[in-house]
C-alpha positions in Angstrom: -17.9 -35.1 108.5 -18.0 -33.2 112.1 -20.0 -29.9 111.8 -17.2 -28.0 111.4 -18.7 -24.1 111.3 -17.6 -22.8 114.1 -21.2 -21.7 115.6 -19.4 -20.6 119.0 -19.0 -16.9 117.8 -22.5 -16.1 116.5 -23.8 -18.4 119.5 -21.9 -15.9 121.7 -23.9 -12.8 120.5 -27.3 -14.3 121.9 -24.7 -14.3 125.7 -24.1 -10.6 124.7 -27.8 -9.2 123.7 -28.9 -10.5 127.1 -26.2 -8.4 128.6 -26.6 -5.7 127.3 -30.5 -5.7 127.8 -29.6 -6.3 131.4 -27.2 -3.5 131.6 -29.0 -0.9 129.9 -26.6 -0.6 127.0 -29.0 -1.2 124.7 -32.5 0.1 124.3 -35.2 -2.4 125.0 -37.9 -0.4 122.9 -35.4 0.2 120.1 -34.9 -3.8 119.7 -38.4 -4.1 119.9 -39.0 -1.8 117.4 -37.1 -2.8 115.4 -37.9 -6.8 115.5 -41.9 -4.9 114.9 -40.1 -3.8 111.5 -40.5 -7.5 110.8 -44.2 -8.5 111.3 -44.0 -8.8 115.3 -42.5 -12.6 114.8 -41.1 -14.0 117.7 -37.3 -14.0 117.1 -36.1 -12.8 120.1 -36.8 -16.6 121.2 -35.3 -17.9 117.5 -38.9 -18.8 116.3 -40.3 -18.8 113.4 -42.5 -20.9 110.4 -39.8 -22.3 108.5 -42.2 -24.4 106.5 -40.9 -22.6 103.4 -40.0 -18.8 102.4 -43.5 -17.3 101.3 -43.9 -15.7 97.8 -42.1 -12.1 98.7 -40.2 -12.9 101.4 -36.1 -13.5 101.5 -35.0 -15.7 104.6 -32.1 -15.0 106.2 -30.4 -17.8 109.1 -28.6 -16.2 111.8 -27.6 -17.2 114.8 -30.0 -15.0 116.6 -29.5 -12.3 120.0 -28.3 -9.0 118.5 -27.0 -10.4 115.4 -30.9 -10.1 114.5 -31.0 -6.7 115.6 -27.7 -5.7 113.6 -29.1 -7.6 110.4 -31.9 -6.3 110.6 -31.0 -2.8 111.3 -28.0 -3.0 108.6 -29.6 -5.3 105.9 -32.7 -6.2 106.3 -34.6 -3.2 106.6 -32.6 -1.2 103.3 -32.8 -4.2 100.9 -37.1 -4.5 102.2 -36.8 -0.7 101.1 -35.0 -1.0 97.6 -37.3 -4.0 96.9 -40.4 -4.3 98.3 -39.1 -8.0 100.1 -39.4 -8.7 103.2 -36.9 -10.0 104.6 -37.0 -12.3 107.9 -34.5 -13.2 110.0 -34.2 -16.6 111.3 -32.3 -16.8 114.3 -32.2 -20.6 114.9 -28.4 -21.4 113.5 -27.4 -22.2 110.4 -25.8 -25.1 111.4 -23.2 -27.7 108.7 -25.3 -30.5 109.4 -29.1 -28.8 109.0 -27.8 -27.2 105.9 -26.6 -30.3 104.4 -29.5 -32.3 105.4 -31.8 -29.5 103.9 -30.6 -29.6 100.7 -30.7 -33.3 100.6 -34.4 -33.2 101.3 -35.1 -30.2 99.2 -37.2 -28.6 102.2 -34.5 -25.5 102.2 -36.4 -22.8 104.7 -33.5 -19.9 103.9 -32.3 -18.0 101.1 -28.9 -16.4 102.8 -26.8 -18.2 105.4 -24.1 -16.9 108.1 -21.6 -19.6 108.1 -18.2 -19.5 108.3 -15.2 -19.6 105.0 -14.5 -23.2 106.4 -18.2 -24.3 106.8 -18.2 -22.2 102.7 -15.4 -25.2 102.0 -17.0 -28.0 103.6 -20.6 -27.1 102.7 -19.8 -25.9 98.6 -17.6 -29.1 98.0 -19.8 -31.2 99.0 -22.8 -29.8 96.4 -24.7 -28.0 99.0 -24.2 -24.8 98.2 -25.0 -22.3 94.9 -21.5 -20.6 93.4 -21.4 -16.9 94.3 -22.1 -14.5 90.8 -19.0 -12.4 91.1 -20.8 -9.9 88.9 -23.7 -9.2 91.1 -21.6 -9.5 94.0 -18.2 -7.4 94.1 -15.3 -9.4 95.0 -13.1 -6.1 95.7 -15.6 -5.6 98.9 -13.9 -8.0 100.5 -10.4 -8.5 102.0 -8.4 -10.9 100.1 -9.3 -14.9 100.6 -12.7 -14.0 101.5 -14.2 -14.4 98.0 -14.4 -17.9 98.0 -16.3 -19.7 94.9 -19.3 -20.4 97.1 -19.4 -17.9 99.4 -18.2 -14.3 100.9 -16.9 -13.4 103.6 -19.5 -10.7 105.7 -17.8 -9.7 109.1 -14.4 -10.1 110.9 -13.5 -11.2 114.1 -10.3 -11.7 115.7 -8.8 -14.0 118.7 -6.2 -11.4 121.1 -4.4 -11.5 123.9 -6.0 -10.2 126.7 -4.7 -9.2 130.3 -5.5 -8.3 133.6 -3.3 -4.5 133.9 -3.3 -4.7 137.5 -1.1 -7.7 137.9 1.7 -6.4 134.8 3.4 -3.0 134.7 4.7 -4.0 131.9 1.7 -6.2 129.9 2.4 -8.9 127.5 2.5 -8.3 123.9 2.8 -11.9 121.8 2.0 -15.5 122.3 5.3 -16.4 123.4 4.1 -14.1 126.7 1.0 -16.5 127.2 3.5 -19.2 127.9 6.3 -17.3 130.0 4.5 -17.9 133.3 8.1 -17.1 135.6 7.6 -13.7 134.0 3.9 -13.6 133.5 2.6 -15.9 136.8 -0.6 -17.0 136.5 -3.6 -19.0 135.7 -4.1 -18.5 132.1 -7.5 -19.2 129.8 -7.8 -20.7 126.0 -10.7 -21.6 123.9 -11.4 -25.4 124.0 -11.8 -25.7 120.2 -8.8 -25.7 117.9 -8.7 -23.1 115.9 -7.6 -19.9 116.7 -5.5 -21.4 119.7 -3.0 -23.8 117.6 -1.7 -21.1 115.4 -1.3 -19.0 119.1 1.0 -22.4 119.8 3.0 -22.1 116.9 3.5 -18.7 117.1 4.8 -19.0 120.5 7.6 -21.8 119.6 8.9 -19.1 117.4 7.4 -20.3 113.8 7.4 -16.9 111.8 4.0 -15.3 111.1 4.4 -15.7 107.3 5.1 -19.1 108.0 2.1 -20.3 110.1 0.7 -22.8 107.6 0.5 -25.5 106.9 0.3 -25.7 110.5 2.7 -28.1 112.5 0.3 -29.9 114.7 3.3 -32.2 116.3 5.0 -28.3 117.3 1.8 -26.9 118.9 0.5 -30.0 120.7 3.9 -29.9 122.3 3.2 -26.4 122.9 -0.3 -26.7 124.5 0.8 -29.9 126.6 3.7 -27.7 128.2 1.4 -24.8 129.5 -2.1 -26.9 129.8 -2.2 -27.3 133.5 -1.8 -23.4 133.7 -5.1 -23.4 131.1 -8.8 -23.0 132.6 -10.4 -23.5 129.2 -13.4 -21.6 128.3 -16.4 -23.3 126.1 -18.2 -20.1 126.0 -17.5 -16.1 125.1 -19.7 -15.1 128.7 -17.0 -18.0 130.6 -14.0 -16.0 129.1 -15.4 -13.3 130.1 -16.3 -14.0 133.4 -12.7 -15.6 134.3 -11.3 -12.1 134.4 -14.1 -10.7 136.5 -13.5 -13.1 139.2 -9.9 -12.9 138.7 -9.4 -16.4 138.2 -6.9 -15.8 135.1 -3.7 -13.2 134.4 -4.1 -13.3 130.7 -6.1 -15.4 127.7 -6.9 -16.3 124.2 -10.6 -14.0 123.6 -12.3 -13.1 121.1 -11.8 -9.4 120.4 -15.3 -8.7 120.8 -15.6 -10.2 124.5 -12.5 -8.3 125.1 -14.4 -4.7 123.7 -16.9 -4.9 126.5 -14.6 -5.7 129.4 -12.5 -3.1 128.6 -15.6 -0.4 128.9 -16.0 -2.5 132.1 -12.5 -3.0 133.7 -11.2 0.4 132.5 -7.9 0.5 133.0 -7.7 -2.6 134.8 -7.8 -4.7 132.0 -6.1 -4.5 128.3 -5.3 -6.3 125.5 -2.9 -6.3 122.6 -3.7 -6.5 118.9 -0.2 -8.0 118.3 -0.2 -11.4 116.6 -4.2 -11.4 116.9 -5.6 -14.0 114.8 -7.9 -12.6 112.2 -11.3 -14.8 111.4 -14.3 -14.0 109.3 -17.9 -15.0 108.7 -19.5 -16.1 104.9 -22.6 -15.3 103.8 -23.4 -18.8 101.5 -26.6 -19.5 99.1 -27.9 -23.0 99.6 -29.1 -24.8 96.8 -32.9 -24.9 96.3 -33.4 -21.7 97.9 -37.0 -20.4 98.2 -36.7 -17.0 97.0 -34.4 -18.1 94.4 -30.3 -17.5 93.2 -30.9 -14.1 91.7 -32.7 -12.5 94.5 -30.2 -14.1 97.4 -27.2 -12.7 95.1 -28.8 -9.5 94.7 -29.1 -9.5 99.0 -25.4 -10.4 99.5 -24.5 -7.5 96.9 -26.5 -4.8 99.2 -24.9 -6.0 101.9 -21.4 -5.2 101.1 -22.2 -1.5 100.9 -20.0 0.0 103.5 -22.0 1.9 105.3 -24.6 -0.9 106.2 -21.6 -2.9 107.5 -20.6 0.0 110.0 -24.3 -0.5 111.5 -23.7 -3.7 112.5 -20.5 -3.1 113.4 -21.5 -0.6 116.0 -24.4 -3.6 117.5 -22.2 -6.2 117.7 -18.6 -5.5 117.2 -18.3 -7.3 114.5 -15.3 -5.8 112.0 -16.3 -4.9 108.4 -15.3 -7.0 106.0 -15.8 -4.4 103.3 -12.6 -2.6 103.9 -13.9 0.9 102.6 -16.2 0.8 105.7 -13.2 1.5 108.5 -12.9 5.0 107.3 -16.9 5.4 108.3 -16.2 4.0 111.8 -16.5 6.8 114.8 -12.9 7.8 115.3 -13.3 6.9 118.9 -14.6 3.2 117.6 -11.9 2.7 115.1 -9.9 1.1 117.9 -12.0 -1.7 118.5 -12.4 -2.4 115.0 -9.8 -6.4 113.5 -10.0 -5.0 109.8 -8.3 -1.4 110.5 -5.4 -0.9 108.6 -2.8 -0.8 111.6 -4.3 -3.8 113.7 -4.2 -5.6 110.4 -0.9 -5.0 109.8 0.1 -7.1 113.3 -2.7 -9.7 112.5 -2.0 -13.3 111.5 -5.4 -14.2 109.1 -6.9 -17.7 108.9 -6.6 -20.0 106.0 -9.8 -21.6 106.2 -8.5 -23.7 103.4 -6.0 -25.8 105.4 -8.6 -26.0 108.0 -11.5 -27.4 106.5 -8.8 -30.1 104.9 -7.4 -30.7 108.4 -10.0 -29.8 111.2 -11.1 -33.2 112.5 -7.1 -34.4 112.3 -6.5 -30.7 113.9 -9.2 -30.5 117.1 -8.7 -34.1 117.4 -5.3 -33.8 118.4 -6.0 -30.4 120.3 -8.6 -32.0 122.5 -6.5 -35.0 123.2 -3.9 -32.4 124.3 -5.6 -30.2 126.5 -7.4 -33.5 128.2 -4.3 -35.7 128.5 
């Protein structure tokens, strides 16, 4: 099967720590203190021996740039303290395919990895992955559908509509906007992967929220085919970002926390509604033959529900909570920005990463063909 975790998100936060190292929004001796916290290895560069966890030490495979900061900072650091572990973060990817192959060879490197709830499906039917102890870990820490039998979900992330203010008095506010272009003109932008951007279709042909799945691909390829030649589509979270600096596009399909950062940019020149945003989350998963062993990794996942440990990394990289007892810790003047508040959920369509990870070749197959025909 195609690797379907979709890597593109946790790829993006490597795009972001460069910017915000460049721009001086965060501190260059605080990340490298804090990276010192874990032996001086090189993981700002995603290197590290992975010949095999050593006795005392829990692996943990990220995707690297501040997410290894924000694990670190928020996980890492509190479980080494409760334990006596150390705990490394490996910021190479934790891709389908490497995990797979892995646990096929029994020369697992990681004890904990950042994947995805459809990656969780794909990756936990198919053997790879250890079933998640539901009394170590607490399934009540997570919003509902994110305690899946082989892994939970760890952060939140949503895809919004975004605009540029200065072209709309009155902005858009759902999907069905993104594809009125006599009262919205404009070039527009959209991811180039599926998911995320076929339920935006759907929604604009007028298919009811509750009623979003199972998804009707013939509907939203009809959809995307009718506004396509109005679409620059974006491959990465730094392109999207950059389409509004240059003013190439009116209004897009982001991800929330690409639309954070432009807004502290753009000010009131740019905006963007949580209305119909299309709610996604990470999974922390346990692959089978694990150096540090099942009870350990469990024991990690559990610490790093605790609310207040999310907020922390919530506040590096933007990613929401998926503990929902951690929105009420969030700086007031952060809560905004945050997919898993109570009012932006309340607006928020949320994923099924079941139908996906049953559909997702069929799915970006016909997506791709659409956007490219």
């Amino acid at each position: 099967m195609t690797d379907v975790i979709d890597v593109g998100v946790s790829c993006d936060l490597v795009e972001i720590a460069i910017e915000k190292l460049n721009s001086g929004a965060v501190d260059r001796r605080t990340i490298l203190k804090t990276l010192g916290a874990l032996g001086g290895l090189g993981l700002v560069d995603g290197l590290m021996d992975r010949a095999g966890a050593a006795e005392g030490r829990l692996v943990v495979s990220s995707f690297g740039g501040p997410e290894t900061v924000a694990f670190t900072k928020g996980y890492g650091l509190p479980f080494e303290k409760e334990t006596g572990l150390r705990v490394v973060i490996d910021g190479s990817g934790p891709r389908t395919a490497q995990i797979r192959a892995a646990v096929q060879a029994r020369t697992v490197p990681w004890d904990v990895c950042d994947t995805s709830p459809l990656g969780t499906y794909v990756l936990g039917e198919g053997g790879s992955l250890e079933t998640i102890d539901y009394t170590v870990v607490d399934e009540s820490k997570v919003l509902p559908g994110l305690a899946l039998p082989h892994g939970v979900g760890n952060y939140l992330y949503s895809y919004v509509l975004a605009y540029d203010a200065r072209r709309f008095p009155q902005p858009p506010r759902t999907w069905a906007d993104l594809w009125d272009r006599k009262k919205f003109p404009g070039m527009r932008t959209m991811r180039k992967v599926s998911q995320g951007q076929m339920e935006a279709a759907v929604l604009a042909a007028g298919v009811p929220p509750d009623k979003l799945y199972p998804l009707d691909l013939e509907l939203a390829v009809k959809k995307i085919k009718e506004i396509k030649d109005d679409v620059i589509f974006w491959e990465s979270g730094q392109q999207s970002l950059q389409l509004f600096r240059d003013r190439e596009v009116v209004m897009g399909n982001i991800w929330h926390h690409r639309a954070v950062p432009l807004f502290a940019e753009l000010k009131d020149d740019f905006g963007w509604t949580w209305n119909q945003s299309h709610l996604c989350a990470g999974a922390w998963n346990i692959p089978k033959g694990n150096p540090a062993g099942v009870g350990t990794a469990m024991k990690f996942i559990a610490s790093t529900q605790d609310p207040a440990r999310q907020v922390e990394v919530f506040k590096i990289v933007g990613s929401g909570p998926a503990n929902p007892a951690a929105s009420t810790l969030i700086p007031a003047e952060l809560r905004k920005f945050d997919p898993g508040s109570p009012e932006n959920l309340r607006v928020a369509t949320h994923n099924d990463a079941r139908w996906w990870a049953d559909n997702y070749e069929r799915a970006n197959d016909a997506y791709l063909n659409a956007v490219s025909g």
